[in-house]
N, C-alpha and C positions, 0 to 999 in steps of 0.2 A: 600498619600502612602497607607491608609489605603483601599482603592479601587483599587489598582495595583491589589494585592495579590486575590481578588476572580475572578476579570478578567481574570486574566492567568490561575487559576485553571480551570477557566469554559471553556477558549476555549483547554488547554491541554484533558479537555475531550469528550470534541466533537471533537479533532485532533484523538484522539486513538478509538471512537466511528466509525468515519470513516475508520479508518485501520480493524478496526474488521469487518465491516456492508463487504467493500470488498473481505477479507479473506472471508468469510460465503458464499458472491455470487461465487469466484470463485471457492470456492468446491462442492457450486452446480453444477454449469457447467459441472467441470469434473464427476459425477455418471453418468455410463449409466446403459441402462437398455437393456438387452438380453431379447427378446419375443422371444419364438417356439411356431409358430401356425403347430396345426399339422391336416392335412387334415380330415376329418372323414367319410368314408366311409358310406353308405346308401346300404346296401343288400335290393335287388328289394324282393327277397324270403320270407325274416325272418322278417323284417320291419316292427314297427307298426305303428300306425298312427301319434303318439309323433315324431318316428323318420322322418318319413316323410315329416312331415310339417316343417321340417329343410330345405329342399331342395328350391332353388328359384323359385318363382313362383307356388308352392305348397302346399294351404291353407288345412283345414280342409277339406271340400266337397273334392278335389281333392285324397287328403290320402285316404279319405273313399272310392273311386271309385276305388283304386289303389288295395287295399286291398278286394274289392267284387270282382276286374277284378282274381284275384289271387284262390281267393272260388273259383266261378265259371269258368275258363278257364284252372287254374293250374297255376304250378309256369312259371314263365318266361323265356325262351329259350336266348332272349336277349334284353341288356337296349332298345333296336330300339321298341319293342314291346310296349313300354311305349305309342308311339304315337297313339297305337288301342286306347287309354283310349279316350275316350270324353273331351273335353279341352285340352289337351296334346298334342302339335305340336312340332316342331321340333325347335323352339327358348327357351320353356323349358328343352328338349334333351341337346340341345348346350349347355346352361345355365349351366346342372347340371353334364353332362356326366363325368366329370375327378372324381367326388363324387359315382356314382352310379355303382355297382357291382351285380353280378349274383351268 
């Protein structure tokens, strides 16, 4: 008799340890979580080489060429210009186009 009484306590608490461990999981479940990714624009103009190197496919050397074509040529008439730059073709164009502003 004297071993009834800690058997049953032990499994009534792994009975209600179970109900809780479930409760727990399914209110994890239910949190969601709301992201706003919000696009961010790249002015060809005003850009410096930090912002630049955001862009895909456009490392350091490349900002810096972006940024000398802009010294010496002027600012940019349009993103399409990007591709006078040396390295810059038009699968980086595609790549960044919905990003890049005038």
């Amino acid at each position: 008799m004297k071993n009834v009484l800690p058997k049953t306590l032990f499994c009534a608490l792994l009975t209600s340890l179970l109900f809780f461990t479930a409760n727990v999981m399914s209110a994890e479940s239910k949190v969601t979580t709301n992201v706003v990714v919000m696009k961010q624009y790249v002015n060809l103009n005003q850009s410096t080489i930090d912002d630049l190197v955001t862009l895909k496919g456009i490392g350091y050397k490349k900002a810096q060429a972006i940024v000398a074509y802009r010294k010496n040529i002027g600012a940019f008439k349009s993103v399409n210009e990007l591709t006078n730059i040396k390295g810059i073709g038009e699968k980086i164009l595609s790549d960044n186009k919905g990003r890049l502003k005038i």
